[in-house]
C-alpha positions in Angstrom: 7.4 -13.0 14.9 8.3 -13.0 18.6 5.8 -10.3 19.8 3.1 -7.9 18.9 5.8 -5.3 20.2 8.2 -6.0 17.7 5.7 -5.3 14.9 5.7 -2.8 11.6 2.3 -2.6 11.9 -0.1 -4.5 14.6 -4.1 -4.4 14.3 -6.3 -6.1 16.4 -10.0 -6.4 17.0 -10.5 -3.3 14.4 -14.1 -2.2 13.2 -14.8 0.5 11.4 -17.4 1.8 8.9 -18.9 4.7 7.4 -22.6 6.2 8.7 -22.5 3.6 11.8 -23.1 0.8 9.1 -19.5 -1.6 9.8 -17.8 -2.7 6.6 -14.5 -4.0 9.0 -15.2 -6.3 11.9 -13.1 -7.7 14.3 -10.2 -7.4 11.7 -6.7 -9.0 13.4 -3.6 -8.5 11.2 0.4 -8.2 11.7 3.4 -7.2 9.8 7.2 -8.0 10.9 9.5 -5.0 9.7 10.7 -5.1 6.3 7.6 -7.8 5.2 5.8 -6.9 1.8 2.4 -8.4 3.0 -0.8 -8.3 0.4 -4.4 -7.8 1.4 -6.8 -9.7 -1.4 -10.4 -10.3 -1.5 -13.6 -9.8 -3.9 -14.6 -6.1 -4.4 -16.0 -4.7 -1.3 -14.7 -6.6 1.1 -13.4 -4.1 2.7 -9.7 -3.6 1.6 -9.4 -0.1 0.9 -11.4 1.0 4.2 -8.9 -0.9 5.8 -6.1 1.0 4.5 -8.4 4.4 4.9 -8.8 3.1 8.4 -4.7 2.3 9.1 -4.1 5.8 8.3 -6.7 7.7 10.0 -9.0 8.8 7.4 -11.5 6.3 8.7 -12.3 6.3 12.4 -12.5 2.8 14.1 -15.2 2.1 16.1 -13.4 -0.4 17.7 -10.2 -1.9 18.0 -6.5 -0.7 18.0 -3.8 -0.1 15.7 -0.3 0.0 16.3 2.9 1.2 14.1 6.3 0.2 15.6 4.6 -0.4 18.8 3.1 3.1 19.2 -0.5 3.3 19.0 -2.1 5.2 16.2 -5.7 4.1 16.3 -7.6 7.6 16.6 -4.5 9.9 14.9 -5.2 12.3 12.1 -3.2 11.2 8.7 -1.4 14.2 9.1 -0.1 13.1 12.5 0.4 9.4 10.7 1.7 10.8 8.1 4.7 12.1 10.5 4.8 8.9 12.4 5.9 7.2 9.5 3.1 6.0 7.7 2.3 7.1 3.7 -0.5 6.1 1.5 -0.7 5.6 -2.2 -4.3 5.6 -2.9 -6.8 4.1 -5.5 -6.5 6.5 -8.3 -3.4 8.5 -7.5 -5.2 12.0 -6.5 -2.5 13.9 -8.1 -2.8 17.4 -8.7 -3.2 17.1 -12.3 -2.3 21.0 -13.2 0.8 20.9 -11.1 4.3 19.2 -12.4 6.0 16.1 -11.1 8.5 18.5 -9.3 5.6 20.4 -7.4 3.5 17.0 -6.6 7.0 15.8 -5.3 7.5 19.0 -3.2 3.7 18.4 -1.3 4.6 15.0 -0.7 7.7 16.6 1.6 5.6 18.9 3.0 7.2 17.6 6.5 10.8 18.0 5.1 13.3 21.0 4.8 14.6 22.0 1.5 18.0 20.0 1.5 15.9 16.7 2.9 13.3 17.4 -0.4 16.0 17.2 -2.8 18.0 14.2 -1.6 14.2 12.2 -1.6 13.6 14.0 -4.7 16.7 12.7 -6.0 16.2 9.2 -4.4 12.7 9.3 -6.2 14.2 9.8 -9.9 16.7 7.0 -9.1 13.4 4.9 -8.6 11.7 6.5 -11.5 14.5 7.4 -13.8 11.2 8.7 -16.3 10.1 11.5 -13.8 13.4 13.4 -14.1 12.8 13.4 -17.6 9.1 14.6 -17.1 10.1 16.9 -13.8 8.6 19.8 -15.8 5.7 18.4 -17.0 2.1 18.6 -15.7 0.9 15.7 -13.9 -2.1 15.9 -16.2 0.0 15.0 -19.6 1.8 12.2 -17.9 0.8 8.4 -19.0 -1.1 6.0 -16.9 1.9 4.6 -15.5 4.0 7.6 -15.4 1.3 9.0 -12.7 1.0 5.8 -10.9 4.9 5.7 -10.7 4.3 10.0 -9.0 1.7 8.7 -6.8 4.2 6.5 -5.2 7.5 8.8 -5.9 5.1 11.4 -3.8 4.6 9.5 -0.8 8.1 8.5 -0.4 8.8 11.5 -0.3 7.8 11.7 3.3 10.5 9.0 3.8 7.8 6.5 5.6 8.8 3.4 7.7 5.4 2.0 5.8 4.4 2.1 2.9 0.1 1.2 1.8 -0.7 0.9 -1.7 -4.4 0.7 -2.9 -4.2 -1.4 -6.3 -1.5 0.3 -7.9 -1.7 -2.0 -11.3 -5.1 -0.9 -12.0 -5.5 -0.3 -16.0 -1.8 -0.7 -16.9 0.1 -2.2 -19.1 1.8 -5.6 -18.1 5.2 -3.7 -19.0 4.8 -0.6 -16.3 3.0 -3.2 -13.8 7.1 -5.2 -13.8 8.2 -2.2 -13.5 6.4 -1.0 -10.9 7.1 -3.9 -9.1 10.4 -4.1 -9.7 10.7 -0.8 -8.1 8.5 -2.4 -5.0 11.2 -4.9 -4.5 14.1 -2.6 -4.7 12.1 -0.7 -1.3 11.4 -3.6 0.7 15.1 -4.9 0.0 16.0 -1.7 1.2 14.1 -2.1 4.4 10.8 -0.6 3.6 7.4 -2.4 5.2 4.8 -2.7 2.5 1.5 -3.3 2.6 -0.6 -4.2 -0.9 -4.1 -4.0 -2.1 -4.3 -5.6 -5.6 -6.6 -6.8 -7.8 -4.4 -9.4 -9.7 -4.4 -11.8 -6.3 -1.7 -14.0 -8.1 0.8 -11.3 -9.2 1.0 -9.8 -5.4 1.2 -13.3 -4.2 4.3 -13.7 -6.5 5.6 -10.9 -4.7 4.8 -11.3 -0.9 6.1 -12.6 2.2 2.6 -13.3 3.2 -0.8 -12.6 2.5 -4.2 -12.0 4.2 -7.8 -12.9 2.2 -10.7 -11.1 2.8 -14.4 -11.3 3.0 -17.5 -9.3 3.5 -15.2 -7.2 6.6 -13.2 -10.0 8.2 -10.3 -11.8 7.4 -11.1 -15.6 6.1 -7.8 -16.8 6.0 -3.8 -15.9 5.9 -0.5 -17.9 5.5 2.5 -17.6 3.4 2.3 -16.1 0.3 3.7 -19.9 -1.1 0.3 -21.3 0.6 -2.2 -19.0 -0.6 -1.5 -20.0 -4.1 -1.1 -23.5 -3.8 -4.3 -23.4 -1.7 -7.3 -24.8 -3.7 -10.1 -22.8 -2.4 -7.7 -19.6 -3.4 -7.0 -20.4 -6.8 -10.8 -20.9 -7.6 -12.3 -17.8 -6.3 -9.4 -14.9 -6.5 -6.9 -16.6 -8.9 -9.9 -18.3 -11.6 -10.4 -22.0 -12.0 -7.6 -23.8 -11.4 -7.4 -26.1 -14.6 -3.3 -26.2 -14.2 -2.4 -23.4 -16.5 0.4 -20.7 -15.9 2.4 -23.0 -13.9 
């Protein structure tokens, strides 16, 4: 990357916390346009603050944050939201009496009619199962089928970024390919991705780069390649490294 200018996404020196008690410090990450990069650590070290933090629904203390060279640090999500940013969180917070088409429709709460439909219709390309479900509650959908809305919903807002906060969570290895599969077809189209997930090796297998964390801070970073050939990685995020799976 030539310069912090020329960034998706560019923190540096952010803290942040809830009740003035710091669970980020000092944290230093950066994303070149069009990167899938994944965040991975042991629970509670931080990683979902972080992304609550990158989209202004937790204030920094310190620090600055930076989306295609514009800084975002103290923006309300809404505003984020508008800047190009979108979210898909740790357990989907969909509207669970509403159908896939509605859910769709608040996710393009910033768009006109004609734009809904063409990112609706972009969406179900994605997610050929939604169409088939458009007139089902949210609440009757699988697992899978409401992780797939979750992320259908915030494209919907057509972002330049895209978070996701461990979006294999309790599925089945068949709708976790598939989910990534669809992952793949976004950031070959151009879109920047950042990934929280528990299974450290899968998004490994799937990013440019990654960043580990611990207790607030980031510990180390590199290629995607490095991180799992690195000893100290395989041992405490990927289990003891006894030569298996390779």
């Amino acid at each position: 990357m030539n310069s912090k200018s020329s960034a998706a996404l560019d923190i540096s020196g952010l803290s942040a916390g809830y009740d003035r008690v710091d669970v980020l410090r000092g944290i230093d990450l950066t994303i070149a346009p069009g990167e899938m990069v994944t965040l991975i650590g042991a629970n509670g070290a931080g990683k979902s603050t972080l992304l609550k933090a990158v989209v202004g629904l937790v204030p920094p203390a310190a620090g600055t944050v930076s989306l295609f060279g514009k800084d975002i640090t103290r923006m309300s999500p809404e505003r984020s939201v508008r800047e190009g940013l979108a979210l898909v969180p740790e357990g989907r917070m969909l509207f669970g009496p509403m159908t896939v088409e509605e859910n769709l429709r608040l996710g393009a709460h910033t768009r006109d009619a004609e734009e809904f439909a063409a990112e609706r219709d972009r969406a179900f390309e994605l997610f050929p199962v939604l169409s088939e479900r458009r007139t089902q509650s949210a609440a009757t959908l699988s697992g899978g089928e409401q992780q797939m809305l979750a992320v259908a919903r915030a494209l919907m807002a057509r972002p330049r970024m895209l978070l996701l906060d461990e979006p294999s969570l309790g599925l089945a290895p068949r709708i976790i390919a598939e989910i990534f599969a669809a992952l793949e077809t976004l950031r070959t189209g151009g879109l920047t991705i950042l990934l929280v997930e528990q299974d450290a090796r899968l998004a490994l297998r799937h990013a440019d780069r990654g960043y580990v964390m611990r207790t607030g801070s980031i510990a180390l970073h590199g290629a995607a390649e490095e991180l799992l050939a690195n000893d100290d990685i395989r041992l405490i995020y990927l289990g003891a490294w006894r030569g298996e799976g390779e």
